[in-house]
LOPADREN-95374 format. One record per residue: x, y, z of N, C-alpha, C, O in turn; residue in three letters. Coordinates in pm, whole numbers, plus 50000, padded with zeros to 5 digits. Layout:
XYZXYZXYZXYZALA/...
***
This chain:
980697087309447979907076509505979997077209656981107077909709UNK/978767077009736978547074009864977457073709942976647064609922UNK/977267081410025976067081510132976067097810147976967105910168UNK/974707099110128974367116310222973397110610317972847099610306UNK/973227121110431972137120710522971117124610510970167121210581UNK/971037136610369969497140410345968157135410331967217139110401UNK/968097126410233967157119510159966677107110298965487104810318UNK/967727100610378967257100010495966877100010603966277092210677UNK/967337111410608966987117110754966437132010755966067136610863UNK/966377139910639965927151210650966787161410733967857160210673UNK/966947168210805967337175310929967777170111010968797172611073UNK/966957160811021967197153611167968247144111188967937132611222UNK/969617147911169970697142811129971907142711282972237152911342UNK/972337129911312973327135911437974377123011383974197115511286UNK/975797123311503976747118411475976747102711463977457096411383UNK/975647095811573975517081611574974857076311449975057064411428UNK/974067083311355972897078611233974217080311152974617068711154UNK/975267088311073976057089211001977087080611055977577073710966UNK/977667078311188978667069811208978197055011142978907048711063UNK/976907050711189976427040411197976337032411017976577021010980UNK/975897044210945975937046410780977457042610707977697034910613UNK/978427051910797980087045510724979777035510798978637033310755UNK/979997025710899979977014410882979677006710856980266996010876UNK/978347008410785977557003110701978476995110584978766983310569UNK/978837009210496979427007110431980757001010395981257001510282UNK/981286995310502982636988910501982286975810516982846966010467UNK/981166976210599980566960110684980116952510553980426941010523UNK/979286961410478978696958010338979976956610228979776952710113UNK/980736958710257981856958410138981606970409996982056968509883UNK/980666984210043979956988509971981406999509946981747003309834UNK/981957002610046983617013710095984177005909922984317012409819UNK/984376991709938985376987509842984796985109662985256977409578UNK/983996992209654983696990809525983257006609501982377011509431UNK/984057011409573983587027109538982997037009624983657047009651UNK/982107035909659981257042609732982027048709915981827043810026UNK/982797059209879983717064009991983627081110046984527087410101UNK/982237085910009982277097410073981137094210150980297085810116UNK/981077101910272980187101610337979507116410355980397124710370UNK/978077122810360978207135110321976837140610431975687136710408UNK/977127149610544976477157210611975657166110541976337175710504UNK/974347167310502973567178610483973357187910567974247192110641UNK/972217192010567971677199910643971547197010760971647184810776UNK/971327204010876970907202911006971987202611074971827196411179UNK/973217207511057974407206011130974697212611274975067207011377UNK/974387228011248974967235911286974077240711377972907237311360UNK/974417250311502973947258711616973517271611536972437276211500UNK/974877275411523974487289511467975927298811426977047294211449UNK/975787307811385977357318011339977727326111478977097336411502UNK/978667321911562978657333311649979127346211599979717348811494UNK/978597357311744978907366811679979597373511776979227370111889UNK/980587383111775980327392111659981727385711575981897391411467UNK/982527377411601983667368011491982777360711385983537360911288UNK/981487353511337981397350611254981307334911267980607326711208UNK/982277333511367982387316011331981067305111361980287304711455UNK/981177297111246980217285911263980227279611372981367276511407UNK/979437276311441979247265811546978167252211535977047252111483UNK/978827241711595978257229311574976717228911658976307238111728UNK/976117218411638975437215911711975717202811814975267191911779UNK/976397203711928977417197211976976587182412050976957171112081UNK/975147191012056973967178412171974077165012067974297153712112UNK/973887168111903974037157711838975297151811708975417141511641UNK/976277168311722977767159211683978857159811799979947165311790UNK/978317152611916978907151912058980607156612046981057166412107UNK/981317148911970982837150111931983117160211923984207164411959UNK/981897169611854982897182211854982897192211946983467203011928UNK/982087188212075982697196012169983497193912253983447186812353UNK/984877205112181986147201712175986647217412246987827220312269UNK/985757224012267985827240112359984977248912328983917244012291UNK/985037268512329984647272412301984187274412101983127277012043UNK/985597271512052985447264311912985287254311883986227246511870UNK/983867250311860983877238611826984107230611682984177236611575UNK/984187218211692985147215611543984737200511503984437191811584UNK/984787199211366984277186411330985517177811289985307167811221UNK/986857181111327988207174211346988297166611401989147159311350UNK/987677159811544987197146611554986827135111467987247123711448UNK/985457146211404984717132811359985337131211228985547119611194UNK/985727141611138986417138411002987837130711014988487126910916UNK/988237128811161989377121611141989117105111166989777094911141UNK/988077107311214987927091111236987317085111107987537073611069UNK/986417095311036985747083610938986997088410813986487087910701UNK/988477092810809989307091610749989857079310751990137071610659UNK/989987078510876990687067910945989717051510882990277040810857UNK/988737053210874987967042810838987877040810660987187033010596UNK/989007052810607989267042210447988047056510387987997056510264UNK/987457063810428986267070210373986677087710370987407094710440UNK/985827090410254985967106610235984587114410341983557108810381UNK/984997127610362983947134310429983427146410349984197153110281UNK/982007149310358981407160010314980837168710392980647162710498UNK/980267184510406979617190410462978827196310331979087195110212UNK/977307206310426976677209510351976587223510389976807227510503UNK/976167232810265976097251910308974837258210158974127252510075UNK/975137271210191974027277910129975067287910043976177290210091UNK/974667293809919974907303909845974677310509895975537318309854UNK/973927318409996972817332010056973137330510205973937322110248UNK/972487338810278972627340910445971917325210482972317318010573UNK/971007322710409970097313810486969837301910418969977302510296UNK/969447290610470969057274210401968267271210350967297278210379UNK/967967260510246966507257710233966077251210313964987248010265UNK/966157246710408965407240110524964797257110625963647260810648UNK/965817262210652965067273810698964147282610602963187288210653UNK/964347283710495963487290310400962317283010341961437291410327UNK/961947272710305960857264810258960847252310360960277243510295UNK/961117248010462960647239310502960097243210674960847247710760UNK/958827240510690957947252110780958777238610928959327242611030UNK/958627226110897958867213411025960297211711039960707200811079UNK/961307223411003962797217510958963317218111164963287225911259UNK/963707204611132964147201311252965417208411268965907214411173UNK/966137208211415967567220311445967717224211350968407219611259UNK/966837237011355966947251411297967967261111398967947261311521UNK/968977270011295969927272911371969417284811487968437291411452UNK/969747286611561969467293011677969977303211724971157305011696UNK/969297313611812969717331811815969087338611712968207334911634UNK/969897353111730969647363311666969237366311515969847356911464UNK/968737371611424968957372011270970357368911232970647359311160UNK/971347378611289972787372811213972957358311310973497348711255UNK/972607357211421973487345211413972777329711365973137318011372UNK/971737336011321970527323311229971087322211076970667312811008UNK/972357334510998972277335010919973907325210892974987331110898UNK/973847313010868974817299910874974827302410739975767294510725UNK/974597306710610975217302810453976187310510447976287318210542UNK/976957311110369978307319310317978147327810249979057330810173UNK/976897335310247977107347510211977477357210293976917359710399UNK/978767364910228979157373210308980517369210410981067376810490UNK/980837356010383981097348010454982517334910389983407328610448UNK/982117335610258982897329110198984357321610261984357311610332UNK/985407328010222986787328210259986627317710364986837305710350UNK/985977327910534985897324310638985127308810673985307301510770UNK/984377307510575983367293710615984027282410553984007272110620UNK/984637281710433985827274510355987137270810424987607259410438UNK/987617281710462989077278410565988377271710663989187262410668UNK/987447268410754987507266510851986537250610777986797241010850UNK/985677246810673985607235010648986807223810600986797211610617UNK/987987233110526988897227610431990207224910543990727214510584UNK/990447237610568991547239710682991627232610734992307222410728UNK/990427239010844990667228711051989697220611037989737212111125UNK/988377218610929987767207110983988147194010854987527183710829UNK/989167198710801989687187410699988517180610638988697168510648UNK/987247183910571986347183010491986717176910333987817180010288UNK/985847168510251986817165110127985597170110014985737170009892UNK/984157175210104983437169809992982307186410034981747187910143UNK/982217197309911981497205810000979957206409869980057209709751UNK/978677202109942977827207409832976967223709879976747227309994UNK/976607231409750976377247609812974997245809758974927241809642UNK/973997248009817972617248409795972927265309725973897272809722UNK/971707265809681971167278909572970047287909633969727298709583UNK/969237280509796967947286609821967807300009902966737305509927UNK/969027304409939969167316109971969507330809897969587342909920UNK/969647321109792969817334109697968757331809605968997332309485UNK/967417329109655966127325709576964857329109677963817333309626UNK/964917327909772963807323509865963177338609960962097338310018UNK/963947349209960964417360110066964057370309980964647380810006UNK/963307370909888962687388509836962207400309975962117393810079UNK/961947413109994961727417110077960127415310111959597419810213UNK/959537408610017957877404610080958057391610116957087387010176UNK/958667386710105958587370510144958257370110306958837377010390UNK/957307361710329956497362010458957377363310614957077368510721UNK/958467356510569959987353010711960177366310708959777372110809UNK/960917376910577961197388110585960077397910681960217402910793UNK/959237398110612958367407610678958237404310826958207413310910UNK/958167392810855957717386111015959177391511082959037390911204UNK/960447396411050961507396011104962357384211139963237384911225UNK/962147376211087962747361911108964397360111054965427355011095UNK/963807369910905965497362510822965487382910736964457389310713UNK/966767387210711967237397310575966417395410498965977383910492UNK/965777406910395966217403410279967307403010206968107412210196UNK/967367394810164968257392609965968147396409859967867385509809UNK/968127401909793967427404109657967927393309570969137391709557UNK/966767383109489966967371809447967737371209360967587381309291UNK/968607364209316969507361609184969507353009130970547348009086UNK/968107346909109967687333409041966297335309059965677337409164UNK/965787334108910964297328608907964027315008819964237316008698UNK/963697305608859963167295908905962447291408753962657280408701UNK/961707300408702961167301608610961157308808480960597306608373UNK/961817316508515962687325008382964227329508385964697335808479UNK/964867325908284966447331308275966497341208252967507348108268UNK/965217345908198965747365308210965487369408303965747381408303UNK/964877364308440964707369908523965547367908641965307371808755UNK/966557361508599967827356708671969037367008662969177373808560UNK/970057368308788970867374208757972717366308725973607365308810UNK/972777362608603973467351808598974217353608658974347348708770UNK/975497366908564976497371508615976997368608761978117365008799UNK/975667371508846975947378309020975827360609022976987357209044UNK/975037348809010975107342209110976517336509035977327332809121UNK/976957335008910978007328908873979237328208963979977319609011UNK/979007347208962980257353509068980517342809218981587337909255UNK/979077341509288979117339609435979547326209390980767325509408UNK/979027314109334979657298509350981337302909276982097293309288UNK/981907312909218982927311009160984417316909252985617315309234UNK/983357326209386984117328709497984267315109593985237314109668UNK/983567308009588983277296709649984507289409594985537286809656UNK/984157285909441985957277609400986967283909452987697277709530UNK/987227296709422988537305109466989277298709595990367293109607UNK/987967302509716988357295909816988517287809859988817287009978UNK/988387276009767988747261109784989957260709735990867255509800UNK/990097264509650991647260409582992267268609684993417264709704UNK/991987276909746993137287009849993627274809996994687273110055UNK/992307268810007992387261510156992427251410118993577247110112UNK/991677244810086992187230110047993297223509993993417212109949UNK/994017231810005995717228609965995497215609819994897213709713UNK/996367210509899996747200609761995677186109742995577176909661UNK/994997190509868994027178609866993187179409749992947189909689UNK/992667166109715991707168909599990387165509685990347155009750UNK/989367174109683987797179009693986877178709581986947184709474UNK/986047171009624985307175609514983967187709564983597187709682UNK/983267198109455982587209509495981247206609393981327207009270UNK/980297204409450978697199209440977977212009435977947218309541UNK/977207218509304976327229609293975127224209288974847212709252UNK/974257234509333973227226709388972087241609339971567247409435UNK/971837245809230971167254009158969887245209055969347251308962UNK/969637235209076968387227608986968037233308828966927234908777UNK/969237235508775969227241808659968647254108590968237256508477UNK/968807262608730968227277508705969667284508703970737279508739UNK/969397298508648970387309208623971417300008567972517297108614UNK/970767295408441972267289208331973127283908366974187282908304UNK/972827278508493973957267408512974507257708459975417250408498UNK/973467258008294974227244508256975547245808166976347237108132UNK/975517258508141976647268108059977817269208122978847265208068UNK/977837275008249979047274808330979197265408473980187264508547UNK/978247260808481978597249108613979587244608579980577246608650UNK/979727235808444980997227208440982477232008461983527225508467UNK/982247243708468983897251208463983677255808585984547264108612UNK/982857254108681982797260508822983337249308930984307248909006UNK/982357241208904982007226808998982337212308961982637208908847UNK/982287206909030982837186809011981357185108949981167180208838UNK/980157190509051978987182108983978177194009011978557203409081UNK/976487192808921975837201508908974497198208869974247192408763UNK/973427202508976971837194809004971647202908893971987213908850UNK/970737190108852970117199808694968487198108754967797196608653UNK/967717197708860966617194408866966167201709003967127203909076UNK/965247204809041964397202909213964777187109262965317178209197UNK/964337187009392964697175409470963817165809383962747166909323UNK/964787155509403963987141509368963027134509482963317133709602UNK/962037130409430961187120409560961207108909525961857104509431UNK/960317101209619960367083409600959067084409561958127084809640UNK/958967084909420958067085709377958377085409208959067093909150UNK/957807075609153958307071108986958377081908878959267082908793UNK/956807093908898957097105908791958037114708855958417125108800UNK/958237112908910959277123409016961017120808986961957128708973UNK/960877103008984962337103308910962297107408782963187114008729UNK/960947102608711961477102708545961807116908522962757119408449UNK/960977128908588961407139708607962937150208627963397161008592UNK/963267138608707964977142208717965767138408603966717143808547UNK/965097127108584965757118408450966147126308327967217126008265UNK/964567136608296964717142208165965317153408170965667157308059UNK/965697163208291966737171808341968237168108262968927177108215UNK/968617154508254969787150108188970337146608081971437146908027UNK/968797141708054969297127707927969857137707777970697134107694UNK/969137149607780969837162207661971387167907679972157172207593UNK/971557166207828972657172107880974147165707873975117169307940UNK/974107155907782975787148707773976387159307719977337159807798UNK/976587169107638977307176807590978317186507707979427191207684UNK/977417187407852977717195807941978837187507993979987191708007UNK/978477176808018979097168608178980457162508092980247160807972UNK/981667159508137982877155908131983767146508288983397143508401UNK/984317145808253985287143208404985867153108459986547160808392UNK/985697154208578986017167008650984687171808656984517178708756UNK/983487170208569982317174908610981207170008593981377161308509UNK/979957170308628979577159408569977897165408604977767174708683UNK/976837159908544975107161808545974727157908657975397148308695UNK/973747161808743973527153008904971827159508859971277170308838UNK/971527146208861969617142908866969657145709023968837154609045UNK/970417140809166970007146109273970427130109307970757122009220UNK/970347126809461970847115909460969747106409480968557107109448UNK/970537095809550969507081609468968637081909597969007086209706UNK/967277076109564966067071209639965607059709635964397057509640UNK/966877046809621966487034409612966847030009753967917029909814UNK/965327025709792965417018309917963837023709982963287016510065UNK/963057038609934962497044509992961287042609889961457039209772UNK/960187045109941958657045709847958667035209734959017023709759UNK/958197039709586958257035209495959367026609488959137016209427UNK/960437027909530961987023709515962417015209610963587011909628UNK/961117010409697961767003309807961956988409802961876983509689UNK/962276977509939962606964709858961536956209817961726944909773UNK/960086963109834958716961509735958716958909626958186949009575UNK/959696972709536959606973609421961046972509349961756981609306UNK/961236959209351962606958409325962726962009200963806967609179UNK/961896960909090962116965008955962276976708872962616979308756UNK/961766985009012961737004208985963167008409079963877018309060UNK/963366996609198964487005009193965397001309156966367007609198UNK/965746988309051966696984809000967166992308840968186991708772UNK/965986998808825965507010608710966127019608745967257021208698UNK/965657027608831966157037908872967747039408928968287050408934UNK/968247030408958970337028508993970857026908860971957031008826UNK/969947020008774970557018908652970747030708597971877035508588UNK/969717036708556969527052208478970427056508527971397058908456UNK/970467059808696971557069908683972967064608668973917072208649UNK/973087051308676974747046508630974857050708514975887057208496UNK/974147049408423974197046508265974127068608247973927074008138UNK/974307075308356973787085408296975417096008383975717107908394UNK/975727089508405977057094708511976577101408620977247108908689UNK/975587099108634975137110508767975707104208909975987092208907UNK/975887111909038977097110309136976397096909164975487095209083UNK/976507088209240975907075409271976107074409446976957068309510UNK/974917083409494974667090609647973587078809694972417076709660UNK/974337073009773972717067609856972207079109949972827088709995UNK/970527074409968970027087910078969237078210145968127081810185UNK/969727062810173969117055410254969527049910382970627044510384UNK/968817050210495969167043610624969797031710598969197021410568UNK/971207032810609971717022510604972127008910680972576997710653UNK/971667017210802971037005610935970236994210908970326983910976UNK/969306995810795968516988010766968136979910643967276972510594UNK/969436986610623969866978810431969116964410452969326957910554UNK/968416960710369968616944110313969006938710215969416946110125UNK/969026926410195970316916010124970006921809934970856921909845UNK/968596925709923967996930909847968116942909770968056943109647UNK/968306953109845968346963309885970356966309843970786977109802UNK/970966957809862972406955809876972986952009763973996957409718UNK/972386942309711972486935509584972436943509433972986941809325UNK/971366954109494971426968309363972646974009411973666972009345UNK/972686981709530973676990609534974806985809471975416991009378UNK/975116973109542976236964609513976476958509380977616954809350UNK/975726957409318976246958309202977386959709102977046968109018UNK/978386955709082979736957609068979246962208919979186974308897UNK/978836951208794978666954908708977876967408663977816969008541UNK/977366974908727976566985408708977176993308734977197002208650UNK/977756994708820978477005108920979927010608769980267021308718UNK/980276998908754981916999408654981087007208505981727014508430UNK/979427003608481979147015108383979227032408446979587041208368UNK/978907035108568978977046908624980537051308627980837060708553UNK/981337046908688982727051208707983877045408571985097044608585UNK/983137041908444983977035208312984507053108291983857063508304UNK/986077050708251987597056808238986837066508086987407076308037UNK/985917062608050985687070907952984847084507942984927094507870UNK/983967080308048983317092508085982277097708019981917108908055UNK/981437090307894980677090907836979287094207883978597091907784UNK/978747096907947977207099307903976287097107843976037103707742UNK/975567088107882974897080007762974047084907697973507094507753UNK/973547081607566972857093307463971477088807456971137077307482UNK/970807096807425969117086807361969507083407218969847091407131UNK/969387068407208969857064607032968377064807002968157068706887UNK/967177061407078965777061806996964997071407171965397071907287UNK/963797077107100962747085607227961717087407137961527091507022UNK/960867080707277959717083607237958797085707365959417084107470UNK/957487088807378956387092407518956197074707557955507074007659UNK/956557062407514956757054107581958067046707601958457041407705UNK/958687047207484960147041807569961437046407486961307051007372UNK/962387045507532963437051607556964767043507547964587034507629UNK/965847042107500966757034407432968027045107494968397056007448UNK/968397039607578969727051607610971567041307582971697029907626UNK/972177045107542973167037707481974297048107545974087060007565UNK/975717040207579976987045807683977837036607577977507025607532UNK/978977044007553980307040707464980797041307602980387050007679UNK/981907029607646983137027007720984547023007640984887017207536UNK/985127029507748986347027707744987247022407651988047028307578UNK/986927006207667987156994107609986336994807452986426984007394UNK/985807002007399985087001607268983756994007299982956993107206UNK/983426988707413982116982207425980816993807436981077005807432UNK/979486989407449978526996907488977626993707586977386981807605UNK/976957004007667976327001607763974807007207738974477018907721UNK/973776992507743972656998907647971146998907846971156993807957UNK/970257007807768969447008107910967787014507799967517024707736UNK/967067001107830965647003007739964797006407874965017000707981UNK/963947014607858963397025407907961867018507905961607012807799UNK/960657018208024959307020207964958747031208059958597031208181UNK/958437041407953958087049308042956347049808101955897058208179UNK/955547037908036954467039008076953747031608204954617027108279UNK/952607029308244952017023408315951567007308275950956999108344UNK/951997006308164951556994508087952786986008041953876991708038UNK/952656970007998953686964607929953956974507808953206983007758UNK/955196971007776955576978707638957046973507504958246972807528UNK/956506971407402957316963807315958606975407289958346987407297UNK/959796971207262961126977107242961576970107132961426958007117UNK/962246979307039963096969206963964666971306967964936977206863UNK/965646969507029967406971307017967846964406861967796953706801UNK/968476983606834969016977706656970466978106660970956984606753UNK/971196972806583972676971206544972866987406533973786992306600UNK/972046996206452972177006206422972327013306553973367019406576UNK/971317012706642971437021406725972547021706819972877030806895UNK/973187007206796974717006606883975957015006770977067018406810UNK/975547016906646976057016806564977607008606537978787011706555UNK/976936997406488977266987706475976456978806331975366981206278UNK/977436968506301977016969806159976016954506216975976946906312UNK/975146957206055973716947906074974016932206074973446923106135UNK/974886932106002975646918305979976636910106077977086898806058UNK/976846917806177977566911606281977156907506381976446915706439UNK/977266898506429976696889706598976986901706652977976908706632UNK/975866904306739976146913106899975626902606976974736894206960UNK/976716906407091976256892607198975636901807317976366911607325UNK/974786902407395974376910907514974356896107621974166884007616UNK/974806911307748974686902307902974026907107977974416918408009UNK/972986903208032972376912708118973216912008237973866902208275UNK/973086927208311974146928008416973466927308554973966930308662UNK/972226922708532971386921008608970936905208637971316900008742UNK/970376900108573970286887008552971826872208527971906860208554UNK/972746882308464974086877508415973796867508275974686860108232UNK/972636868208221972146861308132972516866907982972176878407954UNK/973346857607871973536861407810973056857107636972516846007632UNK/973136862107535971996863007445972616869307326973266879407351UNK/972566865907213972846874607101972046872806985971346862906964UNK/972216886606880971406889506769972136893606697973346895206714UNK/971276896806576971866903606460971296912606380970986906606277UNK/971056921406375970256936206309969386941506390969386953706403UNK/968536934106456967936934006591966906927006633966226918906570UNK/966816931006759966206919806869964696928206951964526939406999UNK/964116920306941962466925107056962766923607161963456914407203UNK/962236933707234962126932107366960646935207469959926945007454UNK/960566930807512959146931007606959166941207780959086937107896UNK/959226946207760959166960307904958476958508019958006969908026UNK/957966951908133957276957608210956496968908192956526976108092UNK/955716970708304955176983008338956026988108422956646981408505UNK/956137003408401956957008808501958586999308580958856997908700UNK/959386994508457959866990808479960736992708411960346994308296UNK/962446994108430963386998808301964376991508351965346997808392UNK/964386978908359965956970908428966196962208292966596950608300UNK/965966967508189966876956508075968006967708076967996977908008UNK/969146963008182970626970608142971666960108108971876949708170UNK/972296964608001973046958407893974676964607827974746975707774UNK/975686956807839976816958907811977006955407686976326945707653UNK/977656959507610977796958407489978966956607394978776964907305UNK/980476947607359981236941607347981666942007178981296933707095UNK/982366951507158982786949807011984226940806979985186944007049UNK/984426931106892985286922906896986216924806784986036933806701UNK/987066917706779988046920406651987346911006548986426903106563UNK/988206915006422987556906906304986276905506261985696895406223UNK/985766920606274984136924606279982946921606337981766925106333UNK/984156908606431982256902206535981916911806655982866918006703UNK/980666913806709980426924506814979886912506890979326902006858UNK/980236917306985979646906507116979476918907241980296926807287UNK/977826916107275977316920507318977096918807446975926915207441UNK/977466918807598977026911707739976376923607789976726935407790UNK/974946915207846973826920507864974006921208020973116925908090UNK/
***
């Protein structure tokens, strides 16, 4: 749980927009219910000097770290330590980024020569790890996939002389046309060297492959977490899109690892404090689905609204519940969707789905909690705090484009189930 800079700021990322974000989060009381990494994407860096290799900051907008000819993000990771919070950086599988590789407007693009434009860890590993884990005391590293995808020798940058080729080790569109083995290898040099530098600290390590080259087979034994999708937008088919990346995938994800739809887009487009009902949909799904629980919103400009989802205590305790479950589809269909979470405590965590443009009728069965027909279930909504019970089952009425009936679910002794919605 925390904040990245991607989703709001794109590139265009410096030390005052992320300082300003952790304090967000403490001011909001958002630090104390979880939400404690803070996580640098893209747009960091100057460039690799050469001919040593080492990364360099981009110092005009993470001022702190010019700290000499090496520059270092030991400043700034010590202060937002100091502020109760974890730190993240962001890197590439391949020589090069997806901001430099598919994005034509990517703001501080790294600068110089071919090698010293080439900032991912390929080639590079060991050296780019010690010096995130080591000296810049980093807690949180995610590895993009687009450099070892984007860089064939016709690809338009190649030919222009801009960037190497690569020869790809992921297609996008076919697993046989992937080279598993090789990219397995490169994210699994990547662990090596975390456990070498990161000493005894615990890190967590974010793959970032959108569920190409079989990642869903060995991510979990590689990585903490693992994008099963392309980027998410603020845009409603765009989440449900990420959505269905997961909802098959409980078998994969565990503790210690876990499914990542991509992080959250509540606050932005479809999801903004317009549409409070899509984005109270959309925080839910992914609580109810274990996926990481990342804001990618300017947090400068949070409102009370806007705060009230994030903040969420009861929602949040279905995302981080000791059991680690994954919630299942108990009913699917092309309009709605019944996703059900076993906790901890023997209770359940239920989340009715509409996936259409239209109102839409639901029915929640005893069965599908599996739970017997004859017993009170009591539900609470964790939204409303409104509470309600049935027995074999209950109707429900959907919005359009709307999925905020989220529901806790309470099994009792002496065969009564009590249900808080």
């Amino acid at each position: 749980m925390g904040w990245s800079s991607w989703n709001a700021f794109n590139s265009d990322v410096d030390e005052e927009k992320v300082l300003a974000s952790a304090q967000a989060l403490i001011d909001t009381k958002l630090r104390d219910i979880g939400y404690r990494y803070v996580n640098i994407d893209d747009g960091w860096w100057l460039k690799r000097r050469q001919p040593d290799g080492r990364l360099l900051i981009r110092t005009s907008h993470f001022p702190s770290a010019a700290t000499g000819a090496d520059t270092s993000f030991r400043p700034f990771t010590d202060r937002l330590h100091a502020m109760g919070l974890k730190v993240g950086i962001y890197s590439d599988i391949g020589r090069n980024t997806c901001g430099q590789i598919y994005t034509p407007d990517f703001k501080n693009q790294p600068e110089g020569s071919v090698a010293e434009r080439e900032v991912g860890l390929y080639g590079h590993v060991d050296q780019d790890i010690r010096l995130f884990f080591a000296e810049w005391n980093f807690d949180f590293l995610k590895v993009d996939g687009c450099g070892a995808r984007g860089l064939p020798v016709d690809a338009p940058r190649v030919k222009s002389g801009l960037y190497r080729a690569l020869t790809p080790l992921v297609d996008m569109q076919s697993l046989g046309g992937s080279d598993i083995a090789g990219i397995r290898r490169l994210y699994e040099q990547v662990r090596t060297a975390l456990h070498t530098h990161a000493g005894d600290r615990a890190y967590v390590y974010s793959l970032c492959l959108w569920g190409a080259g079989d990642v869903r087979a060995w991510g979990k034994d590689v990585g903490n977490t693992s994008r099963t999708s392309d980027d998410i937008q603020p845009v409603w088919p765009r989440m449900l899109t990420n959505l269905d990346t997961v909802t098959h995938r409980a078998l994969y994800a565990h503790p210690g690892s876990w499914n990542d739809p991509d992080m959250l887009f509540v606050g932005t487009g479809d999801f903004d404090a317009a549409h409070g009902a899509e984005a109270r949909s959309h925080f839910a799904l992914w609580a109810m689905l274990n996926a990481p629980l990342i804001i990618g919103y300017d947090l400068r400009k949070l409102t009370s609204d806007l705060l009230a989802i994030f903040g969420n205590a009861d929602i949040v305790a279905l995302n981080q519940d000791a059991a680690g479950n994954q919630a299942v589809l108990a009913y699917d269909s092309s309009e709605v969707q019944t996703f059900v979470k076993t906790l901890a405590d023997g209770s359940k965590g239920v989340a009715l789905l509409n996936r259409t443009a239209s109102p839409a009728k639901a029915v929640l069965t005893a069965e599908q909690l599996k739970m017997l027909p004859t017993a009170d279930v009591r539900l609470k909504d964790l939204w409303t705090k409104k509470e309600q019970s049935f027995r074999k089952e209950i109707g429900v009425t959907l919005a359009q484009v709307v999925a905020d009936d989220q529901r806790r679910i309470e099994h009792r002794p002496q065969g009564e189930v009590r249900a808080r919605l």
